[in-house]
C-alpha positions in Angstrom: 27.7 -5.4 -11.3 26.3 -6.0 -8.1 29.7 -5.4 -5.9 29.0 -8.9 -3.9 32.7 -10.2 -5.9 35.8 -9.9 -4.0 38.7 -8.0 -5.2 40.2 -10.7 -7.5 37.0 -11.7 -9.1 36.1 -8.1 -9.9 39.0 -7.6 -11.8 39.0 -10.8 -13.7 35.3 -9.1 -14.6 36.5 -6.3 -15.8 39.8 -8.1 -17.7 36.9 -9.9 -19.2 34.2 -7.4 -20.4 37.6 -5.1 -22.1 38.1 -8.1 -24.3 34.5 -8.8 -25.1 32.2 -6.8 -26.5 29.2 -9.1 -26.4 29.5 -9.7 -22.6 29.7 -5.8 -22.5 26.5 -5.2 -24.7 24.7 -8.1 -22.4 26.5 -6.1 -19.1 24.7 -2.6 -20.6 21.3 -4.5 -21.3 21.2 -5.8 -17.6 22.4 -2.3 -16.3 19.7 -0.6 -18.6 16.6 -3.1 -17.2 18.0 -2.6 -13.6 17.4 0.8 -13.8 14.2 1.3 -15.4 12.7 -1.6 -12.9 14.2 0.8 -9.9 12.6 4.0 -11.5 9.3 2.1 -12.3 9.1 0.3 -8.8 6.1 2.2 -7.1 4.3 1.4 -4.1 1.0 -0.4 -4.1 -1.8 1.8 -3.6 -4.1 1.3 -0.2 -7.0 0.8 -2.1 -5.5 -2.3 -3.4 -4.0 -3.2 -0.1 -7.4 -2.8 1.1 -9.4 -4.0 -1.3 -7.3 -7.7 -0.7 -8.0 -7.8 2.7 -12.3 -7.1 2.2 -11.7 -10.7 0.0 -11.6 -12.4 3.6 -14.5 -14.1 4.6 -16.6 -12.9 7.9 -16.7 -15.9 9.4 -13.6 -16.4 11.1 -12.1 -19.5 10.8 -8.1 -20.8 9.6 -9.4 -22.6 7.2 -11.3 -19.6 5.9 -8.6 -17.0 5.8 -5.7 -19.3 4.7 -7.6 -20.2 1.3 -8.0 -16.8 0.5 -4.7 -15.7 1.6 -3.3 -18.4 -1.2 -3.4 -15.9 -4.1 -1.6 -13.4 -1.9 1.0 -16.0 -1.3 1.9 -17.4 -4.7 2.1 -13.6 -6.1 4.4 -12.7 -3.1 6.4 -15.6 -3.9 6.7 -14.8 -7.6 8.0 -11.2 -7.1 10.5 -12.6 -4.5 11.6 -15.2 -6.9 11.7 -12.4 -9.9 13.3 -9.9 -7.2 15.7 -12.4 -6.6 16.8 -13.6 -10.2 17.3 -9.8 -11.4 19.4 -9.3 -8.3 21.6 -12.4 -9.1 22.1 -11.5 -12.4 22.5 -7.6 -12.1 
């Protein structure tokens, strides 16, 4: 669990997963995942980091920079969405 329940809803959690033993498996599954995406979590290198940024054109204009910035943003936007669905159901 992800201790963001108050009091009360904690322990209708726990009433809960005594009496069920699928909801516990599924709690153990979500535990287990949570865990191994913490310990396999690692940094991205600085030759990738730099490596992205050598993708910018030279010339210097918006236009320019924005366009290629738009892979950057839609894969920034998927981990924050994935981030954020693990973290709502963990």
């Amino acid at each position: 669990m992800n201790s963001r329940l108050a009091e009360e809803g904690r322990r209708k959690v726990v009433l809960h997963l005594a009496g069920c033993k699928a909801c516990r498996e599924e709690m153990a599954l979500l535990i287990k995942l949570k865990k191994n995406q913490e310990e396999n979590l690692k940094e991205v290198p600085q030759e990738i980091k730099t490596s992205a940024f050598s993708q910018i054109p030279k010339k210097k204009t918006w236009q320019n920079v924005f366009q290629c910035l738009d892979p950057l943003y839609d894969a920034m936007k998927l981990v924050g969405m994935t981030v954020r669905f693990a973290t709502e159901l963990i």
